[in-house]
N, CA, C and O atoms as a printed pandas DataFrame, in Angstrom:
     atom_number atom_name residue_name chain_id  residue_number  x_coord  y_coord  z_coord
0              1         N          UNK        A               1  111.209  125.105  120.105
1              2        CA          UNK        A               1  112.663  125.195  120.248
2              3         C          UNK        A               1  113.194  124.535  121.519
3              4         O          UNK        A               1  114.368  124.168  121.579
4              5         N          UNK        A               2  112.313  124.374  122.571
5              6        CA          UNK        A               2  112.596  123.568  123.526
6              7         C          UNK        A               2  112.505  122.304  123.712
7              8         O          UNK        A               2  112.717  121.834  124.830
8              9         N          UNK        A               3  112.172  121.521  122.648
9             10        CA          UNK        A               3  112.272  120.543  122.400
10            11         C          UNK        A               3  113.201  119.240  122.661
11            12         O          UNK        A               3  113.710  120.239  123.169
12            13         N          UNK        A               4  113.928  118.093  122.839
13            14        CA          UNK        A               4  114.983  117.939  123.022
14            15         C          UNK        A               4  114.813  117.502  121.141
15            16         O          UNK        A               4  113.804  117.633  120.448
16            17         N          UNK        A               5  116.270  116.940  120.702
17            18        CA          UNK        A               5  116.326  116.508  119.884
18            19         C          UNK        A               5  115.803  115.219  119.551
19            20         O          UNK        A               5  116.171  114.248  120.212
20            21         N          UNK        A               6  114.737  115.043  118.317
21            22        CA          UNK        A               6  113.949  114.254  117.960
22            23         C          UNK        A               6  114.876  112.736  117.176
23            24         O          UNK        A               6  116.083  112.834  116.955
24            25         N          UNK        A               7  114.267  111.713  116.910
25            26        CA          UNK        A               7  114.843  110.211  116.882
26            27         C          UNK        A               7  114.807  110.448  115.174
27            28         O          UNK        A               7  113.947  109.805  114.571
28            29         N          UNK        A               8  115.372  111.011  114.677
29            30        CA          UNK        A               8  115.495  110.952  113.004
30            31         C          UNK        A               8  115.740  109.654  112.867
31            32         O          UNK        A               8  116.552  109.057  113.573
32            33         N          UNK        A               9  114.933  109.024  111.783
33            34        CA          UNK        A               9  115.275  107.679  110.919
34            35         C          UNK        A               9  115.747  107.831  109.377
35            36         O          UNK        A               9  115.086  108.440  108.535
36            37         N          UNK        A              10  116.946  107.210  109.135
37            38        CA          UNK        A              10  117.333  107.054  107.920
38            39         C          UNK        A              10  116.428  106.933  107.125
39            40         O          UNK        A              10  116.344  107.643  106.123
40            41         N          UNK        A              11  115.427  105.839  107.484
41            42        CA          UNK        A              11  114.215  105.233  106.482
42            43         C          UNK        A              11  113.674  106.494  105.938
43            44         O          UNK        A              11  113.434  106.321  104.743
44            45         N          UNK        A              12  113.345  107.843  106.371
45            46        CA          UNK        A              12  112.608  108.830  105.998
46            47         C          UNK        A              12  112.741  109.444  105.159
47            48         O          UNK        A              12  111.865  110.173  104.692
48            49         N          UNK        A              13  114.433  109.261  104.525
49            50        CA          UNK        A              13  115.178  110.127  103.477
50            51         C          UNK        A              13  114.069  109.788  102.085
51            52         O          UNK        A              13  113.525  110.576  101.312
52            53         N          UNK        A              14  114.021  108.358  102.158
53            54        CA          UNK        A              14  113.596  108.276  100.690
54            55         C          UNK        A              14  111.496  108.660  100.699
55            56         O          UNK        A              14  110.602  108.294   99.936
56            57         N          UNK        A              15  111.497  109.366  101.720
57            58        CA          UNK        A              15  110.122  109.643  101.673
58            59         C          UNK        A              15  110.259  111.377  101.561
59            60         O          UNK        A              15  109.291  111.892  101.002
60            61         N          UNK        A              16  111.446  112.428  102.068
61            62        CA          UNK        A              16  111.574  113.756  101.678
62            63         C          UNK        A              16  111.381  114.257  100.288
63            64         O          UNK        A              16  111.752  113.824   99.197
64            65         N          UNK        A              17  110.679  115.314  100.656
65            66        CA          UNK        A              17  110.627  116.457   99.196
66            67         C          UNK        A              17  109.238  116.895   98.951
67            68         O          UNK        A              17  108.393  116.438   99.721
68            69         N          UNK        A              18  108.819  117.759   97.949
69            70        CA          UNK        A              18  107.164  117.766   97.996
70            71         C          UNK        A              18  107.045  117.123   97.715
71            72         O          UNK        A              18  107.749  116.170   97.382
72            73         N          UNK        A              19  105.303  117.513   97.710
73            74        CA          UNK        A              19  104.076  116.780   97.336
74            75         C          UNK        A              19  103.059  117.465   96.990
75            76         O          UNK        A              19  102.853  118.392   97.774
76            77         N          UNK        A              20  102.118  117.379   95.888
77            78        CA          UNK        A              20  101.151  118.597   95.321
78            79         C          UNK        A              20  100.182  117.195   96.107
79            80         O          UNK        A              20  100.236  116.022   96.477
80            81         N          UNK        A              21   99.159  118.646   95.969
81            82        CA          UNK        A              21   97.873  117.825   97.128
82            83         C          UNK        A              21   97.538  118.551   95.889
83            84         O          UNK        A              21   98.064  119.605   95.532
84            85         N          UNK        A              22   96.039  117.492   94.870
85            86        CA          UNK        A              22   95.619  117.816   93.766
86            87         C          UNK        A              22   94.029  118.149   94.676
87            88         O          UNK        A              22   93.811  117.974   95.875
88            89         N          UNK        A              23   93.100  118.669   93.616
89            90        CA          UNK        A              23   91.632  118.476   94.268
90            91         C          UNK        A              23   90.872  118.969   93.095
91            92         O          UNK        A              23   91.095  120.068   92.587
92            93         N          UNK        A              24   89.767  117.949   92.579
93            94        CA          UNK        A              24   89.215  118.588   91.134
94            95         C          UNK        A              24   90.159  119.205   89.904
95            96         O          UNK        A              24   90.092  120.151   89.120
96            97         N          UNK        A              25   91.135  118.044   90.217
97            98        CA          UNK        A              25   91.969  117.807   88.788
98            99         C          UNK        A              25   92.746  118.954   88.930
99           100         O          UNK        A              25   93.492  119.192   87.980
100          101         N          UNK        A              26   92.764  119.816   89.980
101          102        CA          UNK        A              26   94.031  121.085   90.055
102          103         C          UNK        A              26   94.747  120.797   91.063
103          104         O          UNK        A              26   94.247  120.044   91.899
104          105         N          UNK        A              27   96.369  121.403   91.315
105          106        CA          UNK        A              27   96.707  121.339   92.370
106          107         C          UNK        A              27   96.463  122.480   93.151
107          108         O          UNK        A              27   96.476  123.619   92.685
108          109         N          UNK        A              28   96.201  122.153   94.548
109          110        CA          UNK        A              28   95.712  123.483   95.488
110          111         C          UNK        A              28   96.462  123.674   96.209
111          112         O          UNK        A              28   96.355  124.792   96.712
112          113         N          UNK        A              29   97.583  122.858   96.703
113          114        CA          UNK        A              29   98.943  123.280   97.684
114          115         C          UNK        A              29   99.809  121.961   96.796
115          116         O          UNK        A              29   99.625  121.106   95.929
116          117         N          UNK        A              30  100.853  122.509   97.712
117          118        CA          UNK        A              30  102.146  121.896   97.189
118          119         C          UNK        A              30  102.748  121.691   98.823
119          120         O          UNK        A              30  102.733  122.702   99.526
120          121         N          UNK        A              31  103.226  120.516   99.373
121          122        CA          UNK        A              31  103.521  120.472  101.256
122          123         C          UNK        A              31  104.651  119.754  100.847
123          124         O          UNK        A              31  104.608  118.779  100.097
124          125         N          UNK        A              32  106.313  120.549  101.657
125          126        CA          UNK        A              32  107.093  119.453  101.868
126          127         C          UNK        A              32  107.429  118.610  103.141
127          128         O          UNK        A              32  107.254  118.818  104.341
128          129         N          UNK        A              33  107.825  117.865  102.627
129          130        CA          UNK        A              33  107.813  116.398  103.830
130          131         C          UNK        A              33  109.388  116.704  104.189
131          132         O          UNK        A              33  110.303  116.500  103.391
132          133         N          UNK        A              34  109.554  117.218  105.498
133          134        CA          UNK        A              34  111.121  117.319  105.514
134          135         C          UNK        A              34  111.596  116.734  107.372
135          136         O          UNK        A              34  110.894  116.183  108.220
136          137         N          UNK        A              35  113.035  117.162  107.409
137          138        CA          UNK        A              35  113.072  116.689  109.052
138          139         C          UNK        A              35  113.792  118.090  109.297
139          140         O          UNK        A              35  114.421  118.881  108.594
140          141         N          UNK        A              36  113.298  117.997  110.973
141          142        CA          UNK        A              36  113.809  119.256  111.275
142          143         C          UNK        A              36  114.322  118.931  112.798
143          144         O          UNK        A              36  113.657  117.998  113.247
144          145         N          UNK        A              37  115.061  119.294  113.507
145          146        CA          UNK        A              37  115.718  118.873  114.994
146          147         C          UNK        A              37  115.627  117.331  115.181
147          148         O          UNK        A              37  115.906  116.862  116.284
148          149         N          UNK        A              38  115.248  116.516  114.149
149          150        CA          UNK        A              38  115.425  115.382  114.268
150          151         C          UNK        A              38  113.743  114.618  114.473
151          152         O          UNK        A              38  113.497  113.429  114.678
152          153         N          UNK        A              39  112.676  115.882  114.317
153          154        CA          UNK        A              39  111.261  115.487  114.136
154          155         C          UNK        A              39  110.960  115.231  112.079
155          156         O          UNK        A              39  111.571  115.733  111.136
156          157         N          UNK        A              40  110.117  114.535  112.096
157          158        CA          UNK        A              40  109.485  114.385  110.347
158          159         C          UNK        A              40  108.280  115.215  110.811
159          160         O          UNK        A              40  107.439  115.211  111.710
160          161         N          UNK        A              41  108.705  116.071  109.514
161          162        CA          UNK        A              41  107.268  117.180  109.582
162          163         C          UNK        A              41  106.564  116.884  108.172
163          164         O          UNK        A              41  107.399  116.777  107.274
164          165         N          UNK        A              42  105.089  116.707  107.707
165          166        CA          UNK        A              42  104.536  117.280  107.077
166          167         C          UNK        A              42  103.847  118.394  106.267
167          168         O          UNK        A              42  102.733  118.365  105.745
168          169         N          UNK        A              43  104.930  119.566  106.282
169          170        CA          UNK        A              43  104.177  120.419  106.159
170          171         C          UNK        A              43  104.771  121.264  107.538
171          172         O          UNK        A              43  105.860  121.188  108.106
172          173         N          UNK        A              44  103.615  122.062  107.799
173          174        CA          UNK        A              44  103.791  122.460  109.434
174          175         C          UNK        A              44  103.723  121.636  110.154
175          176         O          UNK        A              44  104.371  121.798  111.188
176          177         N          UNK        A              45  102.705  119.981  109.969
177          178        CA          UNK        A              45  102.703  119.378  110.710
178          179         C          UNK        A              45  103.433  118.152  111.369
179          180         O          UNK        A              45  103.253  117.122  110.718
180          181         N          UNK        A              46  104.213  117.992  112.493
181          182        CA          UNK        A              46  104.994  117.142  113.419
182          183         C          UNK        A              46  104.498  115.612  113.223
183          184         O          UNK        A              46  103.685  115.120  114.006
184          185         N          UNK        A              47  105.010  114.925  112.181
185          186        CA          UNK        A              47  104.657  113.139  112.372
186          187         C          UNK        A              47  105.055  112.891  114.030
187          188         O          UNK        A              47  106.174  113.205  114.437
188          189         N          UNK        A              48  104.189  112.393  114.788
189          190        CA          UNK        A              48  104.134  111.734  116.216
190          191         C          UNK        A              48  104.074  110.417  116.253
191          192         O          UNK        A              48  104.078  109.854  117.348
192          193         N          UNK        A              49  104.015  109.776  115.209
193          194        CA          UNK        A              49  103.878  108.019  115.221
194          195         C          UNK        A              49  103.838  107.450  113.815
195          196         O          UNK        A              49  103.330  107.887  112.782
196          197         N          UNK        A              50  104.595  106.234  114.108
197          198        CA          UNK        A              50  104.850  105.837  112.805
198          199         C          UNK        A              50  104.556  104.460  112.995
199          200         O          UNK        A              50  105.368  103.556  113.196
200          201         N          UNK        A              51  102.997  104.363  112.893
201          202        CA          UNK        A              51  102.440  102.841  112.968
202          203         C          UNK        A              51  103.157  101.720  113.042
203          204         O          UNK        A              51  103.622  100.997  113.923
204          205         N          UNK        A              52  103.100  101.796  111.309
205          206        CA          UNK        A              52  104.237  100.911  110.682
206          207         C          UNK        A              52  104.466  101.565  109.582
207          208         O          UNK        A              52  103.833  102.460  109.022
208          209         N          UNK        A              53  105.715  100.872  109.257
209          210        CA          UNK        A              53  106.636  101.231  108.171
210          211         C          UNK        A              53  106.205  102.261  107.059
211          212         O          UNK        A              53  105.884  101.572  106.091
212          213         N          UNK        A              54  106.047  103.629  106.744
213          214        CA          UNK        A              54  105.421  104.308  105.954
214          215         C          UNK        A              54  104.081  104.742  106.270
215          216         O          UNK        A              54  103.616  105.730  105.701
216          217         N          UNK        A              55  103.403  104.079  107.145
217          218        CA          UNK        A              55  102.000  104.911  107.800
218          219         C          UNK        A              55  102.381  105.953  108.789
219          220         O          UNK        A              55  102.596  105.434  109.885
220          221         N          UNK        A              56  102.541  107.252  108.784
221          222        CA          UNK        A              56  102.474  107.807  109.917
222          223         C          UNK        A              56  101.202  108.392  110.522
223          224         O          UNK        A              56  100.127  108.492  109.929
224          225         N          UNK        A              57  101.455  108.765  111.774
225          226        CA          UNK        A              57  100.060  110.057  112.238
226          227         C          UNK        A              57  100.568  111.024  113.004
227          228         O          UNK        A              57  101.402  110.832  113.889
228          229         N          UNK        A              58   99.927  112.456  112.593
229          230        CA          UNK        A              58  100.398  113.611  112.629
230          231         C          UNK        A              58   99.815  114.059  113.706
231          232         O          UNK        A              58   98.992  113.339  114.272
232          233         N          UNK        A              59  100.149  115.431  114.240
233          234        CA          UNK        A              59  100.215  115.572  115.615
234          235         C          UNK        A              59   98.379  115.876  115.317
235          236         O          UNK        A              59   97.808  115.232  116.197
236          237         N          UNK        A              60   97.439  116.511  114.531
237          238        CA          UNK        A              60   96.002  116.821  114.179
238          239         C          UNK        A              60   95.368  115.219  114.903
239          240         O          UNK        A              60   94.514  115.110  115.783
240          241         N          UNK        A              61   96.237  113.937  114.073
241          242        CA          UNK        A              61   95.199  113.258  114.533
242          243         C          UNK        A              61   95.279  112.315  112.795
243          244         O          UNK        A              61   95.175  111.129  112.486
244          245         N          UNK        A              62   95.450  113.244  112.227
245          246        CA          UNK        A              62   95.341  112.401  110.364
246          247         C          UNK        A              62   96.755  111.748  109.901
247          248         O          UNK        A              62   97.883  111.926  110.361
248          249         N          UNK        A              63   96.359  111.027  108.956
249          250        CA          UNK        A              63   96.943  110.141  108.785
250          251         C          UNK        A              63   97.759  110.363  107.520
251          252         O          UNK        A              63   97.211  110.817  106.516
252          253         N          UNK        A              64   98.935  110.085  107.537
253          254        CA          UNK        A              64   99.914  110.295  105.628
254          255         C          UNK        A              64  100.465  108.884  105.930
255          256         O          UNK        A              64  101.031  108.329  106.871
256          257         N          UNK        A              65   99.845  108.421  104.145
257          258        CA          UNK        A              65  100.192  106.980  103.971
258          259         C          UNK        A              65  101.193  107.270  103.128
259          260         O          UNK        A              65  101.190  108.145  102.262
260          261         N          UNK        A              66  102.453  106.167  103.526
261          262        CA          UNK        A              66  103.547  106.803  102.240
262          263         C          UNK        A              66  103.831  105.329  101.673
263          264         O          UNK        A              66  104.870  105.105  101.051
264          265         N          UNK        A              67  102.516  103.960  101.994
265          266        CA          UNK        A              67  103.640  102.640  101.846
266          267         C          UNK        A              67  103.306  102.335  100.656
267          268         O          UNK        A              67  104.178  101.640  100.133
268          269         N          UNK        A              68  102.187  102.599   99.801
269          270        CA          UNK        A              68  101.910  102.819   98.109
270          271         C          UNK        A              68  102.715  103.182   97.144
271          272         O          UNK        A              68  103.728  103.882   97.166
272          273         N          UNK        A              69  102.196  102.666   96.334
273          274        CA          UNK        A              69  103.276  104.055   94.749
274          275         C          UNK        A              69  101.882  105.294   94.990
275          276         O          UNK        A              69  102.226  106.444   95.265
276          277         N          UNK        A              70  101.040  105.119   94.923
277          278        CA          UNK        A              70   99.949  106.395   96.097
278          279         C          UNK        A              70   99.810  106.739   97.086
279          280         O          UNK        A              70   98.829  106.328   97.705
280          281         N          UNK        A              71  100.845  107.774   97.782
281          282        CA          UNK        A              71  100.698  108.431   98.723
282          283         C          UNK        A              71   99.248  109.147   99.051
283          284         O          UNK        A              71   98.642  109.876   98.266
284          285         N          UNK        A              72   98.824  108.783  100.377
285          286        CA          UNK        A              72   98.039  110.139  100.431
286          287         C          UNK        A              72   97.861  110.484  101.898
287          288         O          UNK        A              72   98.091  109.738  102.850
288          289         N          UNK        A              73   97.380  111.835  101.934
289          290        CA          UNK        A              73   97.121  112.182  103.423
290          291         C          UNK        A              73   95.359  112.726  103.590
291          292         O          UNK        A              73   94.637  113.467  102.922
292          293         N          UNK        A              74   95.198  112.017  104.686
293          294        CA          UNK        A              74   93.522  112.290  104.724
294          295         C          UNK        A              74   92.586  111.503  103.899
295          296         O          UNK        A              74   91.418  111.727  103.581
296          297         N          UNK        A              75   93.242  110.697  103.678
297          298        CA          UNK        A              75   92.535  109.922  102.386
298          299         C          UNK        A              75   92.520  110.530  101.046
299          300         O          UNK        A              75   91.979  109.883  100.149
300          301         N          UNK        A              76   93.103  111.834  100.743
301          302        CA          UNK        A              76   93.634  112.492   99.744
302          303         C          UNK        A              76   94.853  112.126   98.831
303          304         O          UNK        A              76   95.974  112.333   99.294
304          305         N          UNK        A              77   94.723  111.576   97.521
305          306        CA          UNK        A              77   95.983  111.277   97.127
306          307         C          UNK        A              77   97.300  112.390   96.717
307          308         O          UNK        A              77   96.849  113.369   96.121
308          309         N          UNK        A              78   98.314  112.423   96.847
309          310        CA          UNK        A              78   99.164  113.002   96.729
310          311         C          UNK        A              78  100.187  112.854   95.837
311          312         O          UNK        A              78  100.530  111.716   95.517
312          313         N          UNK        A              79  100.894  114.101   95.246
313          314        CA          UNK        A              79  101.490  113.793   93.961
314          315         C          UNK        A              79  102.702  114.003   94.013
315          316         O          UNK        A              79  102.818  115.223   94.135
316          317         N          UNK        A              80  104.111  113.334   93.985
317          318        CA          UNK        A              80  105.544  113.529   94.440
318          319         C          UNK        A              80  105.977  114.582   93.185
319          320         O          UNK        A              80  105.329  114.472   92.145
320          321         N          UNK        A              81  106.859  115.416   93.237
321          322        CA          UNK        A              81  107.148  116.065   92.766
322          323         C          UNK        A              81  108.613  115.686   92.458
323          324         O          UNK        A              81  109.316  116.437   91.782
């Protein structure tokens, strides 16, 4: 909460909403991609860098690719909802 207010990018809108994280043909979570004080969160987790255009990396260290029609995070593909 002490945060100052984070650099929101327009570009991010068309990347919001879930995402089912599948694993052995089931889904095992469902994570939304949203903005909050002006940070992009994954989930609980805080995007800290945005390589390029649609690659980000999260505050862990891993990576969510969004520049595909296959998203994935962790090398996990991900399913838009």
């Amino acid at each position: 909460p002490y945060d100052p207010k984070g650099s929101e990018k327009p570009e991010w809108n068309a990347y919001l909403g879930d995402y089912d994280i599948p694993q052995w043909g089931k889904v095992v979570d469902t994570v939304k991609l949203h903005v909050d004080n002006g940070y992009f969160y994954f989930g609980k987790h805080r995007v800290v860098d945005e390589f390029t255009r649609g690659l980000f990396f999260l505050s862990d260290g891993e990576a969510l690719d969004l520049r595909g029609q296959q998203p994935t995070f962790r090398n996990i593909s991900l399913i838009r909802k």
